[in-house]
KEMARTOR-225101 format. One record per residue (C-alpha): x, y, z. Coordinates in steps of 0.02 Angstrom, whole numbers, padded with zeros to 5 digits, always signed. Layout:
N
XYZ
...
This chain:
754
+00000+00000+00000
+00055+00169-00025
+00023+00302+00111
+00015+00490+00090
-00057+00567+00221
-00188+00701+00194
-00184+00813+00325
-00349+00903+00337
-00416+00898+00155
-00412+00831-00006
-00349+01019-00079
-00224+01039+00046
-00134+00893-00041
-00150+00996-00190
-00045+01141-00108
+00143+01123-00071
+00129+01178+00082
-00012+01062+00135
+00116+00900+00048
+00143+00790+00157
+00306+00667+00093
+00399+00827+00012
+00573+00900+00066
+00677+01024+00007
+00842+01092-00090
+00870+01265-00050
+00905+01361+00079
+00726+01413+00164
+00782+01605+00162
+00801+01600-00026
+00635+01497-00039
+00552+01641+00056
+00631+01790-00004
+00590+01715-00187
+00402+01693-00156
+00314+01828-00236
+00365+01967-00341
+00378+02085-00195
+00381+01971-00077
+00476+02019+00094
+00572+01888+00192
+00619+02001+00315
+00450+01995+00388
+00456+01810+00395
+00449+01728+00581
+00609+01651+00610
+00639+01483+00625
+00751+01388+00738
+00809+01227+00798
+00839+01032+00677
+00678+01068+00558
+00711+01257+00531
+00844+01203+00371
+00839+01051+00269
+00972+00901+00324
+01139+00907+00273
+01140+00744+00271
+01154+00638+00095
+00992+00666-00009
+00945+00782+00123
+00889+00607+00229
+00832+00652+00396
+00956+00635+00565
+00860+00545+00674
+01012+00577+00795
+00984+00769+00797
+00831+00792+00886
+00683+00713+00999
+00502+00698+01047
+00500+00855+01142
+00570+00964+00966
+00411+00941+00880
+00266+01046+00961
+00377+01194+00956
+00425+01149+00777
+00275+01127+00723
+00218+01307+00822
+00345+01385+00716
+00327+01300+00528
+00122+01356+00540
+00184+01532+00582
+00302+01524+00450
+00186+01458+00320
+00049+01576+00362
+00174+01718+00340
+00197+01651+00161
+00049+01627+00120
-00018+01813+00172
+00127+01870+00073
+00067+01761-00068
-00114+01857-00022
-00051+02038-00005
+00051+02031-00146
+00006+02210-00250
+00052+02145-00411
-00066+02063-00523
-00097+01873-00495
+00014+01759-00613
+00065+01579-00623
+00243+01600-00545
+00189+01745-00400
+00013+01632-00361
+00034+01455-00418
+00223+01415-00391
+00222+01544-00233
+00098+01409-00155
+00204+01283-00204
+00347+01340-00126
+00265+01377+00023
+00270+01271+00206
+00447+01196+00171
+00473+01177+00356
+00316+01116+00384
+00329+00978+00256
+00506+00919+00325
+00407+00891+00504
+00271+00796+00448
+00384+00694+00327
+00489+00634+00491
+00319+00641+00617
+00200+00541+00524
+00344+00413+00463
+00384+00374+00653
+00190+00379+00713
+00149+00243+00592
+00298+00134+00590
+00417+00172+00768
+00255+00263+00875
+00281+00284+01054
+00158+00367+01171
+00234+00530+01177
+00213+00528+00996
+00036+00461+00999
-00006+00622+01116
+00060+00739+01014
-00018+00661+00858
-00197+00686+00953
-00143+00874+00988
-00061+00917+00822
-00195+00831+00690
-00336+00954+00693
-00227+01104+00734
-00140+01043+00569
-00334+01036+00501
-00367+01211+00553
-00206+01258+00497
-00221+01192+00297
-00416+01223+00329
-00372+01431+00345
-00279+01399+00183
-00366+01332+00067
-00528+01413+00098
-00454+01586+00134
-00563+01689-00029
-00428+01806-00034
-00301+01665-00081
-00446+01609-00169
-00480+01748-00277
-00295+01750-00350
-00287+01557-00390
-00451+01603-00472
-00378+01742-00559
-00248+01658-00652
-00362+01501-00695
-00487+01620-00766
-00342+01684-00863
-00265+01501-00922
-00314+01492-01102
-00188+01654-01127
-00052+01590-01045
+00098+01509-01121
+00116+01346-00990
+00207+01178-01000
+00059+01026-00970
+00160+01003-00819
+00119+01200-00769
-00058+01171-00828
-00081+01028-00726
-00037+01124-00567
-00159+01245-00606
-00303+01148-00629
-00276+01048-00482
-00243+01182-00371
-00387+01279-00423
-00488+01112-00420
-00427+01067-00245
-00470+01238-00187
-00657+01225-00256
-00659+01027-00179
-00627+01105-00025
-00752+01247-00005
-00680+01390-00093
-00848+01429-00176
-00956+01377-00034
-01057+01511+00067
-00951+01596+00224
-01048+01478+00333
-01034+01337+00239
-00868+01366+00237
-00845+01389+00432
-00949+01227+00435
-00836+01134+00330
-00694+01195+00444
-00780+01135+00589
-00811+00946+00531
-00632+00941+00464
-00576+00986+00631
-00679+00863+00721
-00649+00731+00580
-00469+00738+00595
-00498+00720+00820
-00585+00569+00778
-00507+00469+00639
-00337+00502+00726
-00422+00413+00892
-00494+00284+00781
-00319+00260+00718
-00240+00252+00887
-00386+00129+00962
-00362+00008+00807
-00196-00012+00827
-00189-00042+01000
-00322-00167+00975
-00222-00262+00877
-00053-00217+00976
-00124-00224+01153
-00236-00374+01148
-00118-00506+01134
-00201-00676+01123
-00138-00808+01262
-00148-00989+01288
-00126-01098+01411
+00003-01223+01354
+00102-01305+01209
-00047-01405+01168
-00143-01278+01115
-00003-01200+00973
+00012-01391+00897
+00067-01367+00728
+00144-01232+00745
+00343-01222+00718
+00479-01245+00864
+00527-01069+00822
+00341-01008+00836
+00297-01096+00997
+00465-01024+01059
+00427-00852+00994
+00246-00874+01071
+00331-00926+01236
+00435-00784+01255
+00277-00655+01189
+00205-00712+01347
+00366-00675+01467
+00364-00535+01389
+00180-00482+01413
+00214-00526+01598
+00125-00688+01589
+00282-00835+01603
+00219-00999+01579
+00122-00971+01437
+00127-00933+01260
+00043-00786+01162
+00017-00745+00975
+00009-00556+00943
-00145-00486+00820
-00109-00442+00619
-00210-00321+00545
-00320-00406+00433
-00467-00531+00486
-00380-00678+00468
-00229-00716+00542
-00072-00812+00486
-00059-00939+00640
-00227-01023+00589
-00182-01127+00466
-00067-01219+00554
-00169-01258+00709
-00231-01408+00731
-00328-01363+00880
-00485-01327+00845
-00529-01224+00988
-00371-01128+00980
-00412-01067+00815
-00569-01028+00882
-00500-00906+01012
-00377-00847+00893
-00490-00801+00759
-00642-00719+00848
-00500-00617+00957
-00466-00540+00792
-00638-00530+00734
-00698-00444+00891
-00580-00326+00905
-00642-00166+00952
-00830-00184+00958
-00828-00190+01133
-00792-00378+01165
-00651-00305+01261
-00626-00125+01336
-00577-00049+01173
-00751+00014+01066
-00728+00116+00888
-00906+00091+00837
-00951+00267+00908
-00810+00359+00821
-00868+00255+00662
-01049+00326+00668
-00988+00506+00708
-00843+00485+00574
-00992+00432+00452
-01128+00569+00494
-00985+00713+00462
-00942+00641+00305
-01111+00628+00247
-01146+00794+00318
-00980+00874+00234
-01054+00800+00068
-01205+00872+00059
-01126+01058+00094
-01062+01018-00099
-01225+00973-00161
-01170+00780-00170
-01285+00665-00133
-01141+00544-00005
-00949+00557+00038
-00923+00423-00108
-00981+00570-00239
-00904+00692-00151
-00738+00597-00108
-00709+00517-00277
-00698+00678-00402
-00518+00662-00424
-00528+00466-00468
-00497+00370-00633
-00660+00295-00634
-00738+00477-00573
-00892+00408-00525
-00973+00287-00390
-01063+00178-00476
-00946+00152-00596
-00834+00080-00464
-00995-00024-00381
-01042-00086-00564
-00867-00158-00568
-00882-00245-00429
-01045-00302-00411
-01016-00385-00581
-00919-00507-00508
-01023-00565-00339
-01123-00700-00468
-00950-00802-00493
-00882-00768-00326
-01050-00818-00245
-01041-00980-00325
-00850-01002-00317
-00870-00969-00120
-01014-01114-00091
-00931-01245-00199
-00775-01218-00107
-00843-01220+00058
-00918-01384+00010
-00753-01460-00051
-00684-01402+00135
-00822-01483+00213
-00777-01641+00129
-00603-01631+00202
-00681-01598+00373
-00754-01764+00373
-00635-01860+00271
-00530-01782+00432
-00631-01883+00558
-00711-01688+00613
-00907-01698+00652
-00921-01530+00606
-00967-01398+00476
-00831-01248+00423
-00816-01105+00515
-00696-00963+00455
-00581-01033+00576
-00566-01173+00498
-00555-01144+00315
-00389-01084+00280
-00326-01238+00354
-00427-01350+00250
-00395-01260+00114
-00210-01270+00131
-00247-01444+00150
-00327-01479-00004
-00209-01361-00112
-00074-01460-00029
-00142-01638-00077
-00199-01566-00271
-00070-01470-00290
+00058-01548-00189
+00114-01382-00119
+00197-01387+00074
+00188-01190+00111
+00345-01237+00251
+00436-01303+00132
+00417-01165+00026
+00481-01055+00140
+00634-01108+00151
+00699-01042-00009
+00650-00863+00014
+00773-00785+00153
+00742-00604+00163
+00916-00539+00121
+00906-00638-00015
+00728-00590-00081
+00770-00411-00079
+00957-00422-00152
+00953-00526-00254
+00779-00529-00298
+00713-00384-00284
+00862-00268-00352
+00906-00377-00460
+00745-00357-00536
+00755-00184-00547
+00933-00211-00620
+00895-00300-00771
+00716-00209-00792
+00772-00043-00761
+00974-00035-00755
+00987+00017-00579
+01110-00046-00437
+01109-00027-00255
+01236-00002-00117
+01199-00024+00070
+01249+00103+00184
+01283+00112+00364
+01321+00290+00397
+01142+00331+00372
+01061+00363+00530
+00883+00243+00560
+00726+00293+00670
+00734+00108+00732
+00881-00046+00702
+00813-00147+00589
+00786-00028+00462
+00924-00060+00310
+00958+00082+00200
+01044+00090+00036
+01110+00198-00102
+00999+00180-00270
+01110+00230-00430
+01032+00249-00617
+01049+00181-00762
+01178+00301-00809
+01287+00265-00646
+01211+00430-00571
+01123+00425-00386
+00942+00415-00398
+00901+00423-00194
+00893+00323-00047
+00792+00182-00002
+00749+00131+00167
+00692-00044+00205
+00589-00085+00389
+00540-00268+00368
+00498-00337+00538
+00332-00326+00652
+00332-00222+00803
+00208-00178+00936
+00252+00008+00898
+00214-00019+00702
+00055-00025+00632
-00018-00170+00544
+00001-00176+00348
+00144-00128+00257
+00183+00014+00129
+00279+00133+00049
+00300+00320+00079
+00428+00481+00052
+00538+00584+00182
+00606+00677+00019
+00498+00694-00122
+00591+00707-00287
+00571+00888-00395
+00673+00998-00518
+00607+01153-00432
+00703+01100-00301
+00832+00987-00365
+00792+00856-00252
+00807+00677-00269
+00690+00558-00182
+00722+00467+00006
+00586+00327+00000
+00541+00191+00120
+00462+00029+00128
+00380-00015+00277
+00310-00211+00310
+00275-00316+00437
+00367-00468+00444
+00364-00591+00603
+00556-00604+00644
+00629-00737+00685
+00705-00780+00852
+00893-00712+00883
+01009-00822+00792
+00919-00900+00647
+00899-00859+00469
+00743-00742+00430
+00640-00844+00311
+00491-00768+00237
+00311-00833+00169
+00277-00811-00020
+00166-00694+00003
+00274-00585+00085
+00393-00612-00058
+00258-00526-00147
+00220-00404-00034
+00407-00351-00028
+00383-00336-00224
+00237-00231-00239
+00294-00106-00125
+00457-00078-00206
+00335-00067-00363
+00265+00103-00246
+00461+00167-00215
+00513+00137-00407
+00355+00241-00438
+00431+00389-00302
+00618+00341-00371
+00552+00375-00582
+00474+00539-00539
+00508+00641-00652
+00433+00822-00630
+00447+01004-00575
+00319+01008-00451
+00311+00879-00291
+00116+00912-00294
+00115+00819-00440
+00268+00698-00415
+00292+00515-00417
+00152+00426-00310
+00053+00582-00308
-00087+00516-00430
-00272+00444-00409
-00321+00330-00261
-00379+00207-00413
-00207+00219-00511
-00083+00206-00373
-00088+00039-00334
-00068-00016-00499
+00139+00012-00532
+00159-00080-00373
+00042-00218-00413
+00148-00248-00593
+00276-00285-00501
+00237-00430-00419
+00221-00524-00559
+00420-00529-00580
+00416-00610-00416
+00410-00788-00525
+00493-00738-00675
+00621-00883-00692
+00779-00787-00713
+00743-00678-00553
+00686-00837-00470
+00844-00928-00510
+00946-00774-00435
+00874-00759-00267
+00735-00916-00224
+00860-01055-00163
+00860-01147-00005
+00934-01065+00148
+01009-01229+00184
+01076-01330+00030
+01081-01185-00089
+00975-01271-00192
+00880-01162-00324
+00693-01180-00315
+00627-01303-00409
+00521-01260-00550
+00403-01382-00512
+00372-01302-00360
+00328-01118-00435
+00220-01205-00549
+00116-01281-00393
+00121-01107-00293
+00051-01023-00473
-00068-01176-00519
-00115-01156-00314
-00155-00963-00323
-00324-00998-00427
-00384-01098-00277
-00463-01042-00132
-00522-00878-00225
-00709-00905-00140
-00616-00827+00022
-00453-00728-00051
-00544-00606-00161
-00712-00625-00086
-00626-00564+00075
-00579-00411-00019
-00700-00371-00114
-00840-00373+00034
-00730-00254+00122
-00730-00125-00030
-00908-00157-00038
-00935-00095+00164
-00810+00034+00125
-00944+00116-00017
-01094+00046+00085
-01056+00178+00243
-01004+00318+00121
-01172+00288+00000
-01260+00348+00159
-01380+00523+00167
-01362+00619+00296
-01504+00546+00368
-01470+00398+00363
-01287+00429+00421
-01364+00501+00577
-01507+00381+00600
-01354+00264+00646
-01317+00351+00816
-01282+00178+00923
-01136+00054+00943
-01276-00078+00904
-01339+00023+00775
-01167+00006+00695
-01169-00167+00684
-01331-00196+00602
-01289-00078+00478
-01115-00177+00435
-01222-00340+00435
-01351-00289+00338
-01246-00213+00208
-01138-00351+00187
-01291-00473+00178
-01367-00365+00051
-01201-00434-00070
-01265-00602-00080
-01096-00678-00036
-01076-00803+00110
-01032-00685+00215
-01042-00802+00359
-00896-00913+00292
-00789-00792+00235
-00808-00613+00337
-00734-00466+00234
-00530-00444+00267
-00567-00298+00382
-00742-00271+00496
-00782-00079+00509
-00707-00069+00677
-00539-00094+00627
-00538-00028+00430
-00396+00069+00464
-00392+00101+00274
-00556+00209+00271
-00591+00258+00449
-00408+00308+00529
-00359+00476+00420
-00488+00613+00382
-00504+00536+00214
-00373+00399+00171
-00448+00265+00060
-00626+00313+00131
-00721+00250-00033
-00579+00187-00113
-00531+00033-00052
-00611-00052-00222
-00460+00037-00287
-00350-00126-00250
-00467-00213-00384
-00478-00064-00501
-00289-00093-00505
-00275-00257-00530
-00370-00250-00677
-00250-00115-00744
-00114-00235-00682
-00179-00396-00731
-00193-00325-00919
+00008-00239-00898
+00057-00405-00871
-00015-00477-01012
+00082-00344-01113
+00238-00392-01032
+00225-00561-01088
+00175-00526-01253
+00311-00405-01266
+00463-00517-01220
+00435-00511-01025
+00566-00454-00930
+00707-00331-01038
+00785-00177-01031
+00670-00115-01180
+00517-00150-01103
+00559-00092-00936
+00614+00082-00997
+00448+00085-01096
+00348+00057-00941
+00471+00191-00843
+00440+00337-00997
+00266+00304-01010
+00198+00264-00834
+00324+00252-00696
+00388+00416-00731
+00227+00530-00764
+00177+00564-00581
+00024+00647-00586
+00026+00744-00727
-00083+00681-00852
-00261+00577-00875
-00245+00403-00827
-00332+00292-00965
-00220+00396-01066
-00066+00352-00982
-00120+00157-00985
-00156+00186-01198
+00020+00258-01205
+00109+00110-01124
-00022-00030-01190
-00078+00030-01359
-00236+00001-01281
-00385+00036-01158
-00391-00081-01024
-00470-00264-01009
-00543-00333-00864
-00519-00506-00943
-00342-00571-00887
-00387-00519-00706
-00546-00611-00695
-00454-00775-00759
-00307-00760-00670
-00419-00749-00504
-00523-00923-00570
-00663-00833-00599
-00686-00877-00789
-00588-01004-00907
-00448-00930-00991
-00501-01017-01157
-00696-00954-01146
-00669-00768-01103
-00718-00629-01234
-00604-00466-01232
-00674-00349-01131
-00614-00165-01149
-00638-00023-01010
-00695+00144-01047
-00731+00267-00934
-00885+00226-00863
-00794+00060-00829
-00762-00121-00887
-00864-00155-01020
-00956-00330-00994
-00882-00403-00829
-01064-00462-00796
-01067-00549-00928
-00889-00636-00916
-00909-00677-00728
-01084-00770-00754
């Protein structure tokens, strides 16, 4: 996943000031005294202490060594004065309003502030503490109010408005135009031609919006960080590894419970431990600890900040006219519109219906054949399931683990992807100072031999990271600037105990691949402007470049390079690939119908009225709603609950808007990534040709331009749904018609899916 915080609302994004993964190149006294054509950086606040100039550090990486909790209230006191200052000199400026002393002057503006929030956020979500977790619930609606003033100040207004008005005279690179029609359309997105007291409105629910989701943020996490599941003994972990048991064991010393053994929460619904369990009732306990969490099973409830996070949405909504947040929230989108997004979907709940009752039938079967007297439970299937993939497809997911070491999957897998895709090399670096140990960092040079930025890689789980992984900037790259990007990857692997080699699942071998498909996207950028820079695009396109790049995951030559055993040395055999692929069709009923219930609750709360938003005022209330709306899908909801319940959807619920009515955007993508693939193949699959094609015609574009456009310039093509729907088993390869996307969506996924 890649993360880019939106701190207060969708426009502030839009202004460099209100960026939130940007850093800088120059000196902040030029960068104020060159704002506006008069502008006077004399009168500018000063600024003091580690934030108040960029790092002089290599690629301008932050020194975690040079400062502490207690430097970033009174940071953050003096970047808002700062940026105000530059923005009323943006405001007061006497001469006429023009691109460079309106459009770039915004962009230039809140340097300082972006270098905090780069560093703050970074360390909130992957190193927290509670110190930080305070100042986070302090900071994130002053921050609100803060970009709130700005991009519905009319004044400011009036100029941005000024020089759009103005446009069709002006001699502007696309790059230029593009900033001008997104800051103007940001500005307008966020209130800018609403009534004054709409406008104080607005401000008011983006204040309490960002109070809440950053509690609902806080309260899921420790949910999943504080509620540590215990057992009693040994016998309950059965099947489980040595190493896990031990691991388990010394969870529980360390949760001050000796003696027994305790498996900490992921984020999603299910959790990796069940599988192996043979214990039924331990799976249980495991499973509906997860479930549960935070609906008041235990002392930790988020279903009132989800009906309050709801009505304001809804509320905010109609202020614009819009019928629900999903109109309102999804004007900047590829596929623009709600339905067209719900169409998609829906499409394919006929084929995944069926797919998830005839496989629930084939794991009752092995239930019996296993001597159980029972019926499947959720808890139950992905061990049967494993079971039967193992026996058809002879696939041992242990054994398979043992040729993917994580050194090795991101050396010499991983880079040397990139290598022989995209001619670049990497050196590790230890004079780079990390916010935590673990984290590797590393030197990323071009194709040409010249530096390209620095990547930082945080594999391992911690009770101070959230759940999830992704990808995310403390520099953002830009010629206006001359920076070059510092981009991490943040995941969630369990380590192993102290003194053994760190082996890793496959699918965190493809997780580690799709989110250095995010930093390739940050490392390509390619543009002026960081507003419009590398990962800055749609909700609905951003996932895509990172999904692509999973797919070299099992290309044989990368295989060969990195996949051998951690043991023997043995490369893995191709037989073995050919089981995992063969093996990834199965079990679909609960993989994507996990997924795609979840994007369906995600639109379900943000298709709601006002009215109905605030008919929904209890923590019962809550529930019902979540039930009914996921009955109303027609999928066995029962069997196979959707990857995240509402009180944990940290995705939709956690920022003020995050991926609120865009979580179908992980299916939107994998259409568009599904169908890249297919051109890959097609094209000679993995080569230097191809991958610089894919680099000049996607990777590098940022935001910049229209996004079925930029697919037609790499593919030839518009999209097809087609390749995605059979690689997920939902239709034969040999019986599918093409299928072509416009953009009011796929064209005949109904059809294919029946």
């Amino acid at each position: 996943m890649k993360t880019r915080l939106l701190i207060a609302t969708a426009a502030g994004a839009l202004l460099a000031g209100c960026q939130t993964m940007p850093s800088e190149d120059a000196d902040m006294a030029v960068a104020q005294a060159d704002m506006t054509d008069d502008g006077d950086s004399a009168a500018m606040p000063e600024a003091t202490g580690y934030f108040a100039a960029e790092s002089t550090l290599p690629f301008h990486a932050p020194d975690f060594t040079a400062f502490g909790e207690d430097d970033y209230l009174p940071a953050y006191e003096q970047a808002m004065a700062i940026h105000t200052a530059e923005i009323d000199a943006i405001k007061n400026n006497p001469a006429a309003p023009t691109f460079e002393n309106t459009i770039v002057a915004l962009e230039k503006s809140g340097r300082m502030l972006s270098r905090i929030n780069n560093v703050f956020f970074a360390l909130t979500g992957s190193n927290t503490t509670d110190r930080l977790d305070e100042i986070n619930t302090e900071i994130s609606p002053r921050l609100t109010a803060h970009f709130d003033a700005i991009t519905l100040d009319p004044v400011l207004f009036r100029r941005v408005k000024a020089v759009y008005d103005n446009r069709a005279a002006m001699s502007m690179t696309p790059e230029d135009a593009k900033l001008l029609e997104d800051t103007y359309e940001g500005m307008v997105h966020a209130g800018a031609l609403l009534t004054d007291a709409q406008r104080t409105r607005v401000k008011e629910i983006n204040s309490e919006l960002s109070t809440l989701t950053t509690e609902f943020g806080q309260e899921a996490r420790a949910a999943m960080a504080d509620q540590t599941v215990f057992f009693d003994s040994r016998g309950d972990l059965a099947g489980l590894s040595e190493a896990d048991i031990k691991s388990a064991a010394d969870l529980a010393a360390e949760k001050g419970q000796p003696g027994k053994f305790a498996i900490a929460l992921q984020n999603t619904t299910q959790q990796p431990s069940l599988p192996a369990m043979e214990n039924r009732a331990a799976r249980e306990k495991l499973f509906k600890a997860s479930y549960n969490r935070a609906d008041g099973t235990t002392d930790i409830d988020t279903r009132t900040l989800i009906a309050k996070i709801a009505e304001l949405r809804a509320e905010k909504a109609a202020l614009f006219g819009e019928p629900d947040w999903a109109t309102y929230a999804m004007w900047d989108r590829m596929a623009e519109k709600p339905k067209t997004a719900l169409d998609f979907m829906e499409a394919m709940v006929p084929a995944l219906a069926a797919t998830q009752r005839r496989e629930a039938a084939m794991l009752n079967e092995a239930i019996a054949a296993d001597g159980g007297d029972y019926e499947v439970e959720p808890w139950d299937w992905y061990r049967y399931a494993n079971k039967i993939k193992a026996e058809r497809y002879d696939l041992d997911e242990d054994a398979v683990m043992e040729y993917f070491q994580l050194d090795k999957v991101l050396e010499d897998g991983i880079f040397f992807m990139a290598n022989k895709l995209y001619g670049l090399n990497f050196e590790r670096r230890t004079d780079i100072p990390v916010y935590h140990p673990d984290v590797w960092t590393y030197t990323v040079f071009d194709r040409d031999g010249s530096e390209l930025g620095l990547f930082y890689f945080d594999p391992f789980q911690r009770p101070s990271k959230r759940g999830g992984a992704w990808m995310s900037n403390f520099v953002e790259q830009s010629h206006l600037w001359s920076n070059k990007p510092v981009i991490y990857n943040v995941l969630n692997i369990p380590k192993a105990p102290e003194g053994e080699v760190q082996l890793v699942s496959f699918d965190w071998v493809n997780t580690a691949f799709h989110e250095f498909g995010h930093a390739l996207h940050g490392f390509f950028a390619d543009q002026r402007y960081e507003s419009l820079s590398g990962t800055a695009t749609a909700r609905d396109f951003v996932e895509y470049p990172s999904q692509v790049h999973e797919m070299w995951a099992t290309w044989p030559s990368i295989l060969s390079n990195y996949a051998k055993h951690y043991e023997t040395g043995e490369t893995i055999p191709p037989e073995m690939i050919a089981k995992i692929e063969a093996a990834a069709k199965f079990n679909q009923g609960y993989d994507f119908g996990e997924v795609v219930e979840a994007a369906l609750l995600d639109m379900k709360w943000h298709a709601l009225t006002p009215e109905q938003a605030a008919a929904i005022d209890t923590p019962a209330k809550v529930d019902a709603f979540e039930r009914g709306s996921l009955e109303e899908l027609g999928l066995e909801i029962d069997l196979v609950p959707p990857r995240y319940r509402s009180t944990y959807f940290n995705h939709i619920f956690s920022s003020p808007t995050g991926y609120s009515s865009g979580y179908y955007s992980y299916l939107w993508t994998e259409m568009l990534d599904r169908d890249s693939r297919k051109w890959f193949r097609e094209n000679g699959g993995l080569t230097r040709a191809n991958g610089d094609h894919y680099r000049a015609t996607v990777l590098s574009r940022g935001g910049t331009m229209d996004y079925f456009e930029m697919f037609e310039n790499f593919a030839g093509r518009r999209p097809d749904v087609t390749p995605m729907l059979e690689a997920r088993g939902l239709i034969p390869g040999d019986e599918a018609a093409d299928s072509e996307v416009s953009d009011d969506g796929p064209a005949n996924v109904g059809d294919a899916g029946e």
